[in-house]
PyMOL CGO cylinders between C-alpha atoms (Angstrom):
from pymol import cmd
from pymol.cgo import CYLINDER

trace = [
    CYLINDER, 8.70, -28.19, -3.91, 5.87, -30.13, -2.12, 0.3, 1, 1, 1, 1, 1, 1,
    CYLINDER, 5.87, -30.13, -2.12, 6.81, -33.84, -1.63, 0.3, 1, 1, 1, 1, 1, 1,
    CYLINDER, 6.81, -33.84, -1.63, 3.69, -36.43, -1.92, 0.3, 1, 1, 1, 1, 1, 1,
    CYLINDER, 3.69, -36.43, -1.92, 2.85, -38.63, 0.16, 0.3, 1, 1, 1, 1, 1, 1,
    CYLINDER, 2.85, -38.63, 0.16, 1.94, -41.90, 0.21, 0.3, 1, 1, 1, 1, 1, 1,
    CYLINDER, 1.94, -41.90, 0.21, -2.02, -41.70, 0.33, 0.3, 1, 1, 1, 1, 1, 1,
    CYLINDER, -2.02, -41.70, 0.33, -2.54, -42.16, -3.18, 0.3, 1, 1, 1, 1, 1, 1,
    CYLINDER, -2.54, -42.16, -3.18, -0.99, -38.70, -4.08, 0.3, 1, 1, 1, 1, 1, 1,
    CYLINDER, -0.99, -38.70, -4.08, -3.30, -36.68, -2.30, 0.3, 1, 1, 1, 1, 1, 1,
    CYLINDER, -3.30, -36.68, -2.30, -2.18, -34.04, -0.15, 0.3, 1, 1, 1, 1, 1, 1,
    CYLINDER, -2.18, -34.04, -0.15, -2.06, -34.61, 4.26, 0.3, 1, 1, 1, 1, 1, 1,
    CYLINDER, -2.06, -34.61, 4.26, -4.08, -31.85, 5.79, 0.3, 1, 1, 1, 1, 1, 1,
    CYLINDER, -4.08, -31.85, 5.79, -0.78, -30.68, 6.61, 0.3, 1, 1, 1, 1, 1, 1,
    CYLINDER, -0.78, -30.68, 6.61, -0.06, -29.74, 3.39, 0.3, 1, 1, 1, 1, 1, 1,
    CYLINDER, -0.06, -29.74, 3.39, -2.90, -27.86, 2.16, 0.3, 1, 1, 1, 1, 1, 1,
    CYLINDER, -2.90, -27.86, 2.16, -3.15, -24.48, 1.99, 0.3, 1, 1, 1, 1, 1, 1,
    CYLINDER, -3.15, -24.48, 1.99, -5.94, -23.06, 4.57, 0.3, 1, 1, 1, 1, 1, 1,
    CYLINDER, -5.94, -23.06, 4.57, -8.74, -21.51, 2.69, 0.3, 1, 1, 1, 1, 1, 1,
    CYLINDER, -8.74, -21.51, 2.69, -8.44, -18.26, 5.24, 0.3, 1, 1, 1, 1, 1, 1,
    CYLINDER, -8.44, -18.26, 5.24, -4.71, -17.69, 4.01, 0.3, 1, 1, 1, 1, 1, 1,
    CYLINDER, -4.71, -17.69, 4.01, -5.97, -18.40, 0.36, 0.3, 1, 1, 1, 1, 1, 1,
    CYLINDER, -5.97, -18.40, 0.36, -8.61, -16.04, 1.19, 0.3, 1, 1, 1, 1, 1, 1,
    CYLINDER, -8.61, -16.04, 1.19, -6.34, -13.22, 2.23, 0.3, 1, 1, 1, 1, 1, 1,
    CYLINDER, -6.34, -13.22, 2.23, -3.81, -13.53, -0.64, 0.3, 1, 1, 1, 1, 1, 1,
    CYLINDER, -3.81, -13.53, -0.64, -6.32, -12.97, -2.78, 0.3, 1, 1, 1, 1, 1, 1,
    CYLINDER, -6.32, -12.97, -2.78, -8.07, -9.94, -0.90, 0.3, 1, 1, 1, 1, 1, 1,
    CYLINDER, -8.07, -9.94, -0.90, -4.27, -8.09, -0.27, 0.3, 1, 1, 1, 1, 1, 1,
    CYLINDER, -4.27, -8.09, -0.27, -2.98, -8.68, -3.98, 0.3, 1, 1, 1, 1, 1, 1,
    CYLINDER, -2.98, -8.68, -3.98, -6.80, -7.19, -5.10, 0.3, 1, 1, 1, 1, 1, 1,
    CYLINDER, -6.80, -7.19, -5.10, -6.04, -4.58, -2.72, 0.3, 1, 1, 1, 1, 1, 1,
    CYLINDER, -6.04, -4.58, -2.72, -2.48, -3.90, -3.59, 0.3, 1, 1, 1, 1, 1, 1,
    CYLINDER, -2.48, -3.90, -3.59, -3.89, -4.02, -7.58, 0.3, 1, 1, 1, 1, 1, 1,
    CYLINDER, -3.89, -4.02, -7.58, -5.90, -1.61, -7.43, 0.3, 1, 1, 1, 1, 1, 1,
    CYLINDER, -5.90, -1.61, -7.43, -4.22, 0.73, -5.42, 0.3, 1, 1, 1, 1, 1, 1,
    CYLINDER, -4.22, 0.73, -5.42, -1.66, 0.67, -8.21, 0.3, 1, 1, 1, 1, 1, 1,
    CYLINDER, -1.66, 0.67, -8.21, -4.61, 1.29, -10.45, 0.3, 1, 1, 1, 1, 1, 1,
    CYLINDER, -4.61, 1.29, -10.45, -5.67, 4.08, -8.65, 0.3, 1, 1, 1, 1, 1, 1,
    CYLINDER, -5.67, 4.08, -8.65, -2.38, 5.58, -8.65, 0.3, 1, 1, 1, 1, 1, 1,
    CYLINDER, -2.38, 5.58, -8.65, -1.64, 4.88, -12.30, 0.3, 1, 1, 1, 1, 1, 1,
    CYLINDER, -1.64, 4.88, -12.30, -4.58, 6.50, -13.56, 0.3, 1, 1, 1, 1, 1, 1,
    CYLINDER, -4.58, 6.50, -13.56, -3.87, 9.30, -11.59, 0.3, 1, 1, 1, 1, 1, 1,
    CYLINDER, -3.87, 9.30, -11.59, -0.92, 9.81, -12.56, 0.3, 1, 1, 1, 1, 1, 1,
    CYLINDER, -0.92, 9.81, -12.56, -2.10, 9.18, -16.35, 0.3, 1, 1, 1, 1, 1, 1,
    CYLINDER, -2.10, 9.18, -16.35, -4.29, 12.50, -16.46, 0.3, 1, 1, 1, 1, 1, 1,
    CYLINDER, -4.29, 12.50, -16.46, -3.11, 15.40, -18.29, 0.3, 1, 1, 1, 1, 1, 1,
    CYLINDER, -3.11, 15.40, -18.29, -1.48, 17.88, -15.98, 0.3, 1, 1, 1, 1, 1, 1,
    CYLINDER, -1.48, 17.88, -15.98, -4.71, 20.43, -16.51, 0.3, 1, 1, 1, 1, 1, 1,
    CYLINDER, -4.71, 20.43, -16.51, -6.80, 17.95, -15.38, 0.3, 1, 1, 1, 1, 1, 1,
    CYLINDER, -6.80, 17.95, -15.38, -4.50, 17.02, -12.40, 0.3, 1, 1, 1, 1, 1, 1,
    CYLINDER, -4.50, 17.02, -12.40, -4.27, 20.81, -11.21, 0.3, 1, 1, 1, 1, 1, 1,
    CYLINDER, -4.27, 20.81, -11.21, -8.26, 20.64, -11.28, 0.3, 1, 1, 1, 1, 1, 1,
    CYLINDER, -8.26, 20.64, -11.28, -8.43, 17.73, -8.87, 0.3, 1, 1, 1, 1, 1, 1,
    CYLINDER, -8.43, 17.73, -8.87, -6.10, 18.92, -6.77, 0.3, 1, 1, 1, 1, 1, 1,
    CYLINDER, -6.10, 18.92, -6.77, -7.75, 22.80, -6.73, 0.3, 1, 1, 1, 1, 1, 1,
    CYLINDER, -7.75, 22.80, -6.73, -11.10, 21.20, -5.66, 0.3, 1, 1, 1, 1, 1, 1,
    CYLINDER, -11.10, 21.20, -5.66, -9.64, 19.10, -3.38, 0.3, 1, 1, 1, 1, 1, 1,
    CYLINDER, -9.64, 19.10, -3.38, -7.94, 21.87, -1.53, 0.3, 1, 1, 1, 1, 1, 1,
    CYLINDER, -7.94, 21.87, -1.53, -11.12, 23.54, -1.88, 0.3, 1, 1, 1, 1, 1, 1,
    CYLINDER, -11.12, 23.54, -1.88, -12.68, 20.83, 0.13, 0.3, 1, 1, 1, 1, 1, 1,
    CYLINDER, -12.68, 20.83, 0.13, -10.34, 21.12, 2.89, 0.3, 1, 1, 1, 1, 1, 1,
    CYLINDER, -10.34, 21.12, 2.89, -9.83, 24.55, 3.51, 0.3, 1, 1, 1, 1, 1, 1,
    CYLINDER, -9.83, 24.55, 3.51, -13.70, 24.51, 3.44, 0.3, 1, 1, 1, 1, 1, 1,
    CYLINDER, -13.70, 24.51, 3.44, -13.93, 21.97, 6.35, 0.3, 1, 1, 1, 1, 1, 1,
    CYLINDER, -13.93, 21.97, 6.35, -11.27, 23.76, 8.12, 0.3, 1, 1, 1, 1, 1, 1,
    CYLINDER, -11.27, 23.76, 8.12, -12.97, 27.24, 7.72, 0.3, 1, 1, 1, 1, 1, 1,
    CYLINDER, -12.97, 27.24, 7.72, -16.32, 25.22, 8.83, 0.3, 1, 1, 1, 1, 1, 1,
    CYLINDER, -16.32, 25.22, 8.83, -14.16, 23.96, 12.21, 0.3, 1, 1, 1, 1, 1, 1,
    CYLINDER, -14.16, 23.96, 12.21, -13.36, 27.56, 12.64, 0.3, 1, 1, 1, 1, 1, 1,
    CYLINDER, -13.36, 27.56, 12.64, -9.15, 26.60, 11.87, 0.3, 1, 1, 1, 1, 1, 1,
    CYLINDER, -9.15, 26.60, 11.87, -7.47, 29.43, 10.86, 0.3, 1, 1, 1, 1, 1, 1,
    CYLINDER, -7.47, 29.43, 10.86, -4.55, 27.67, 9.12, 0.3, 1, 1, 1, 1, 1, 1,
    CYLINDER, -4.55, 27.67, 9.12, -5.20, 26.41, 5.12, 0.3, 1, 1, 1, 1, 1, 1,
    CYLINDER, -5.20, 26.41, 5.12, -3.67, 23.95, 2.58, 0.3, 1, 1, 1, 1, 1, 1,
    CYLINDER, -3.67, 23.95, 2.58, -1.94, 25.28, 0.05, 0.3, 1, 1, 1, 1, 1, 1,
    CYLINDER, -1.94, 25.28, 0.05, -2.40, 23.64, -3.44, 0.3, 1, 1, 1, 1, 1, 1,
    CYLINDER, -2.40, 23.64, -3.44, 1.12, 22.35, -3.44, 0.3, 1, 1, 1, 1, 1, 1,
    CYLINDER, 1.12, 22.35, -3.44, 0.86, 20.30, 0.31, 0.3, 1, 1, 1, 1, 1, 1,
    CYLINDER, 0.86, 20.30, 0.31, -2.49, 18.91, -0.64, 0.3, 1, 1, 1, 1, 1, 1,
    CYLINDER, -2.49, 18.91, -0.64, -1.17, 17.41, -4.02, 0.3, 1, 1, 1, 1, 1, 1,
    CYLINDER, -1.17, 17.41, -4.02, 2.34, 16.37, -1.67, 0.3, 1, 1, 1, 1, 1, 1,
    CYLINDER, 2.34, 16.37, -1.67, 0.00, 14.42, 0.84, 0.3, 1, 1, 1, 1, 1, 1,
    CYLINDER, 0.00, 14.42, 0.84, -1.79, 13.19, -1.60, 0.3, 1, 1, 1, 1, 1, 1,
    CYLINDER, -1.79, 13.19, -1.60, 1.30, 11.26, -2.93, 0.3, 1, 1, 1, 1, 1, 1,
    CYLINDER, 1.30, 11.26, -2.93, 2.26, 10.20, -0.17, 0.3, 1, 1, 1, 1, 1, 1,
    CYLINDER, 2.26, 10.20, -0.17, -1.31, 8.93, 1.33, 0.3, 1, 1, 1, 1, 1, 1,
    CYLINDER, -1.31, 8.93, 1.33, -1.62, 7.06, -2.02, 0.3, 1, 1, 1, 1, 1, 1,
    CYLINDER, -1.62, 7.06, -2.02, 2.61, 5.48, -2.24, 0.3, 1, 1, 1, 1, 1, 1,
    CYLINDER, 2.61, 5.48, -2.24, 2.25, 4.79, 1.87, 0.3, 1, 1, 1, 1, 1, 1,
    CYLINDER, 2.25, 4.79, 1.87, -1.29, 2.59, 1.03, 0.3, 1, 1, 1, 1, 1, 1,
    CYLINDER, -1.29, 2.59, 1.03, 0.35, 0.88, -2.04, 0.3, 1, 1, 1, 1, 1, 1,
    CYLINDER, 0.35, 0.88, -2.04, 3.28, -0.11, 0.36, 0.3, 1, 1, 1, 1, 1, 1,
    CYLINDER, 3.28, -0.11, 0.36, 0.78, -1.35, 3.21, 0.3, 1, 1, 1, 1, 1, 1,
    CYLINDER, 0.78, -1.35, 3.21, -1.27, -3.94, 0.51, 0.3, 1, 1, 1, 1, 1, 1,
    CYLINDER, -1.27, -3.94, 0.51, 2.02, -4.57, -1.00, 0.3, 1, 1, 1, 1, 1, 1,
    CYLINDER, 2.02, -4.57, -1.00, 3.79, -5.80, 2.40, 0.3, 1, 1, 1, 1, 1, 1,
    CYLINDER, 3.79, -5.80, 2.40, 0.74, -7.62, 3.46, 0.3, 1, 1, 1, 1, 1, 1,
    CYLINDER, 0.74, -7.62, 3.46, 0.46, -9.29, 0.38, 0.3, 1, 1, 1, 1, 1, 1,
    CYLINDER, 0.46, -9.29, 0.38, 3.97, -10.11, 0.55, 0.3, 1, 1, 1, 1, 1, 1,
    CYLINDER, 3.97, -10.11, 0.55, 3.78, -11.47, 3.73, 0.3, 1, 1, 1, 1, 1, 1,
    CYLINDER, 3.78, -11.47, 3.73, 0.44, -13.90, 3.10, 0.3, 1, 1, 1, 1, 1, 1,
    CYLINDER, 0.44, -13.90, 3.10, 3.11, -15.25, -0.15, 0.3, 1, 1, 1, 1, 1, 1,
    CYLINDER, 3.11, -15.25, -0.15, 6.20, -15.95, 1.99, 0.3, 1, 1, 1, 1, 1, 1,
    CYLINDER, 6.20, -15.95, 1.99, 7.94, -16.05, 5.50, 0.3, 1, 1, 1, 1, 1, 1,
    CYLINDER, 7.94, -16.05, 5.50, 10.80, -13.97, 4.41, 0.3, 1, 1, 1, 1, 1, 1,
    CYLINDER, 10.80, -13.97, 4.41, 9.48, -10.86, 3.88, 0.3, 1, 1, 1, 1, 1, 1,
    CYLINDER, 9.48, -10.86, 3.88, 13.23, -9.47, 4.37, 0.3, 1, 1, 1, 1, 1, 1,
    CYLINDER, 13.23, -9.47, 4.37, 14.20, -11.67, 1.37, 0.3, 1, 1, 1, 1, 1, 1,
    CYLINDER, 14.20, -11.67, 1.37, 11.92, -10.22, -0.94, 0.3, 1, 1, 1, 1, 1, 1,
    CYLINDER, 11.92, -10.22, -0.94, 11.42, -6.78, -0.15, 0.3, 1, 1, 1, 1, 1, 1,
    CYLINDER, 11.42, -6.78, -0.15, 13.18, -4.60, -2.48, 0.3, 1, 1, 1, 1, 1, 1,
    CYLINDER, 13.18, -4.60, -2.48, 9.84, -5.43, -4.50, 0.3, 1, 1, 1, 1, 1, 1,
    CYLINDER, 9.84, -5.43, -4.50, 7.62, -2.93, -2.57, 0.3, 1, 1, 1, 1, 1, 1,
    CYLINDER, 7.62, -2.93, -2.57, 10.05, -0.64, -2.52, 0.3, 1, 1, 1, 1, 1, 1,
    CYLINDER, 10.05, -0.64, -2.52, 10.45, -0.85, -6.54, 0.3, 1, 1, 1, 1, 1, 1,
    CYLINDER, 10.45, -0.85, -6.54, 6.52, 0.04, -6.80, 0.3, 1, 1, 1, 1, 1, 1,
    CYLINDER, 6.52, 0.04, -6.80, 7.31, 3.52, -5.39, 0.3, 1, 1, 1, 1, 1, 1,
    CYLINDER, 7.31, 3.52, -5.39, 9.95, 4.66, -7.92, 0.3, 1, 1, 1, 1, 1, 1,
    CYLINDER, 9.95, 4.66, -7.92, 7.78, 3.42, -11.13, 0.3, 1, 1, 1, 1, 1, 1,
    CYLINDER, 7.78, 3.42, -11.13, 5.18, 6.74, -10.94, 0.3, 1, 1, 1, 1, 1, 1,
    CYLINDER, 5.18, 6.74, -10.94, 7.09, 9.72, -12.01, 0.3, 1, 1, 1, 1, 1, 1,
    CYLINDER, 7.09, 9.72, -12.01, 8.15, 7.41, -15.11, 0.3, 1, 1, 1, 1, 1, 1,
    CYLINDER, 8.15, 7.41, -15.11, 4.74, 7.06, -15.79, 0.3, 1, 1, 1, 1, 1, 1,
    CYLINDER, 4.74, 7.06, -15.79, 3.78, 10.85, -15.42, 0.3, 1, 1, 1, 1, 1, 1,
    CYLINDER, 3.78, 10.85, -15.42, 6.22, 11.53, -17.88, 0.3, 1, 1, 1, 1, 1, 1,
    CYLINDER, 6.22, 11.53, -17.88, 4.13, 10.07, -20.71, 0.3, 1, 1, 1, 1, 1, 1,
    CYLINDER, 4.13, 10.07, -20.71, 1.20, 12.23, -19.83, 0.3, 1, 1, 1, 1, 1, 1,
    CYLINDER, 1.20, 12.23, -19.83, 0.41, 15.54, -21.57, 0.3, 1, 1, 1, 1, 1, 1,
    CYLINDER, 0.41, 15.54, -21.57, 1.71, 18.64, -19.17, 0.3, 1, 1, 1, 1, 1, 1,
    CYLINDER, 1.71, 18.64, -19.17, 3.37, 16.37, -16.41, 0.3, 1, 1, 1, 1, 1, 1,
    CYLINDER, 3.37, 16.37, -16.41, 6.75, 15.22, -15.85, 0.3, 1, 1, 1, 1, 1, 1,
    CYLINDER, 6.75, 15.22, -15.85, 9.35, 13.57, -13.30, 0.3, 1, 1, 1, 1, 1, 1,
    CYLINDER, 9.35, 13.57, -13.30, 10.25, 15.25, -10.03, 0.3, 1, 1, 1, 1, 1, 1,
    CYLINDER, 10.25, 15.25, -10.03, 13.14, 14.71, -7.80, 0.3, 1, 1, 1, 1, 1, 1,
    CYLINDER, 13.14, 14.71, -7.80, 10.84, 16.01, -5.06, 0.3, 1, 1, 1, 1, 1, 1,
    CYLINDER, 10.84, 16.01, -5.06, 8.07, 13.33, -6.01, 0.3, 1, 1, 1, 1, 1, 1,
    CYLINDER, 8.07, 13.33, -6.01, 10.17, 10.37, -6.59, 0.3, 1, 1, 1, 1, 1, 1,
    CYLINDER, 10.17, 10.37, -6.59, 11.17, 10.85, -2.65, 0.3, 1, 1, 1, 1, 1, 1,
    CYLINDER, 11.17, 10.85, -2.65, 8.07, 11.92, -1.47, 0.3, 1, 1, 1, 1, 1, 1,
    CYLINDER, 8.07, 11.92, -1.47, 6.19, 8.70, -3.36, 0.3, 1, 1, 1, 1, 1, 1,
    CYLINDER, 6.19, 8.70, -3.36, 9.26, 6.19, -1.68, 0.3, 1, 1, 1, 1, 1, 1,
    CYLINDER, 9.26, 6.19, -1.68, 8.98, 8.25, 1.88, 0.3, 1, 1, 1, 1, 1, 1,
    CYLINDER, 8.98, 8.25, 1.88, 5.46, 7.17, 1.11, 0.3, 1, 1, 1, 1, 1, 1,
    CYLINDER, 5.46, 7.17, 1.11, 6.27, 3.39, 0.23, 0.3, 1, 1, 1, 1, 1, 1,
    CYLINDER, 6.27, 3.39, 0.23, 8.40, 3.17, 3.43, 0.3, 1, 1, 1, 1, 1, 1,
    CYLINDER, 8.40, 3.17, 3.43, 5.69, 4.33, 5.29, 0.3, 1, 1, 1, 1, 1, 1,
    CYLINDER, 5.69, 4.33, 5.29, 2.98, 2.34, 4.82, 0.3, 1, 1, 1, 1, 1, 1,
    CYLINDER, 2.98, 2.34, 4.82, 5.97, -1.03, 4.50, 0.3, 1, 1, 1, 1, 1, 1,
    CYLINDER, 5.97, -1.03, 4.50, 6.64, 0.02, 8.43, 0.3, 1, 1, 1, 1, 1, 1,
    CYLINDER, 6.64, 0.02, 8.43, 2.63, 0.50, 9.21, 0.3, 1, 1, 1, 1, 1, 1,
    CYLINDER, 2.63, 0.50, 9.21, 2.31, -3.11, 7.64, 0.3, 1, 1, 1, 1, 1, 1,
    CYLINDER, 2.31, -3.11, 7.64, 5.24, -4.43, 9.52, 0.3, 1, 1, 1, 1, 1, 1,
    CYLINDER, 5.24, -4.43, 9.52, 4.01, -2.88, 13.15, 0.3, 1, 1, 1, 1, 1, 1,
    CYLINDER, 4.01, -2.88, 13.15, 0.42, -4.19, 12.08, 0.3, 1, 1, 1, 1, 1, 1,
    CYLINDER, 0.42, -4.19, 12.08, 2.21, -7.84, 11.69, 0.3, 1, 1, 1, 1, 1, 1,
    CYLINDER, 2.21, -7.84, 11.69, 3.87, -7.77, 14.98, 0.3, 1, 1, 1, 1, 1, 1,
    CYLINDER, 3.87, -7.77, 14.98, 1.00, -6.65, 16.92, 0.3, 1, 1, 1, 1, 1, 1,
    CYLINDER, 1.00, -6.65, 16.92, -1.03, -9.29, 15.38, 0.3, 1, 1, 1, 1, 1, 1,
    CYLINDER, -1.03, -9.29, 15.38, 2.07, -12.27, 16.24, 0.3, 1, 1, 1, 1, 1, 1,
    CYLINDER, 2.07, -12.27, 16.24, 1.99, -10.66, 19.72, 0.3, 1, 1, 1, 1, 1, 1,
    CYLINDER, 1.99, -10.66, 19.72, -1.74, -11.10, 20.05, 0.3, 1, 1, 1, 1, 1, 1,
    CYLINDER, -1.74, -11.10, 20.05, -1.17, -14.58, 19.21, 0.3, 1, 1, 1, 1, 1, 1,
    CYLINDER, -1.17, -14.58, 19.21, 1.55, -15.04, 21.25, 0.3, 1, 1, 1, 1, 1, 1,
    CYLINDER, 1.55, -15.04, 21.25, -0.42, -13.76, 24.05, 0.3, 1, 1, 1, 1, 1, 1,
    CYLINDER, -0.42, -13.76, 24.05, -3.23, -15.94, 23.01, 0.3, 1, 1, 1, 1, 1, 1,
    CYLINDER, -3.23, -15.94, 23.01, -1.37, -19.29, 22.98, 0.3, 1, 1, 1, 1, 1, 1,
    CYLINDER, -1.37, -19.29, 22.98, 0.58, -18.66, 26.38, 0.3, 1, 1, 1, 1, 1, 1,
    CYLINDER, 0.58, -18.66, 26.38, -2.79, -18.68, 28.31, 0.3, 1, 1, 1, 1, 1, 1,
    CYLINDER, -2.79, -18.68, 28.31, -3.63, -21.37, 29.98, 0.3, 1, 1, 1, 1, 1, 1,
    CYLINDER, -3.63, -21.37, 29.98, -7.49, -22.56, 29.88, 0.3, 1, 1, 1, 1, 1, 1,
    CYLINDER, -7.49, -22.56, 29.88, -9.46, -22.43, 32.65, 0.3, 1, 1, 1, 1, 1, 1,
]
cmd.load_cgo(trace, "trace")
């Protein structure tokens, strides 16, 4: 709770949010919303249309590989693994960034990430010709971890840089 002070009720300069943190909270929670968006469609679509997506998209690949002259290819099943993952490990990035532009104590509140990444395979389980995997739930929370960690190593190396920045002295 934010104590006034005694300049007619107004907040001190000290006080006030900066418009670049305001800024970023609302850029990382847009980013972390629609990532979950993205995901929850996806996970939405009828498993016909799902085994489509994921057909062309290890069409795609294979292609590019083939075009690179790589003799090794996707299989269906990897591509449609990966993509869990890529999608679970960018939902944990926004999700710890956004968490850390809200609060200090990141440690405090962080089982809420990490409850984002065992919410899909409920979800899939509503749409026609999908269900829950064992397989999935880990490989969307291995996901979540990931991109958590990636956040967390992004943070430091940005404190460091500051750190660094500070301890110089001017010329």
């Amino acid at each position: 709770m934010m104590q006034q002070n005694h300049t007619n009720g107004r907040l001190t300069d000290r006080e006030r949010t900066p418009a670049r943190l305001i800024v970023l909270r609302v850029l990382f929670t847009l980013f972390a919303a629609g990532t979950v968006v993205f995901i929850f469609s996806n996970s939405m679509q009828s498993g016909a249309a799902s085994g489509l997506r994921s057909a062309a998209v290890t069409q795609w690949l294979n292609g590019g590989l083939a075009r690179m002259g790589v003799g090794w290819r996707f299989s269906e099943r990897l591509v449609r693994e990966l993509g869990h993952f890529s999608e679970y490990a960018l939902l944990g990035f926004w999700l710890m960034l956004s968490l850390r532009v809200y609060t200090r104590r990141i440690l405090s509140h962080i089982s809420w990430p990490l409850f984002f990444g065992l919410l899909d395979e409920g979800i899939q389980m509503f749409a026609d010709g999908r269900g829950s995997d064992v397989r999935d739930v880990v490989i969307d929370f291995s996901g979540v971890v990931f991109g958590l960690l990636a956040a967390l190593f992004l943070l430091l190396l940005v404190r460091m840089f500051h750190v660094l920045r500070e301890s110089k002295t001017p010329l």
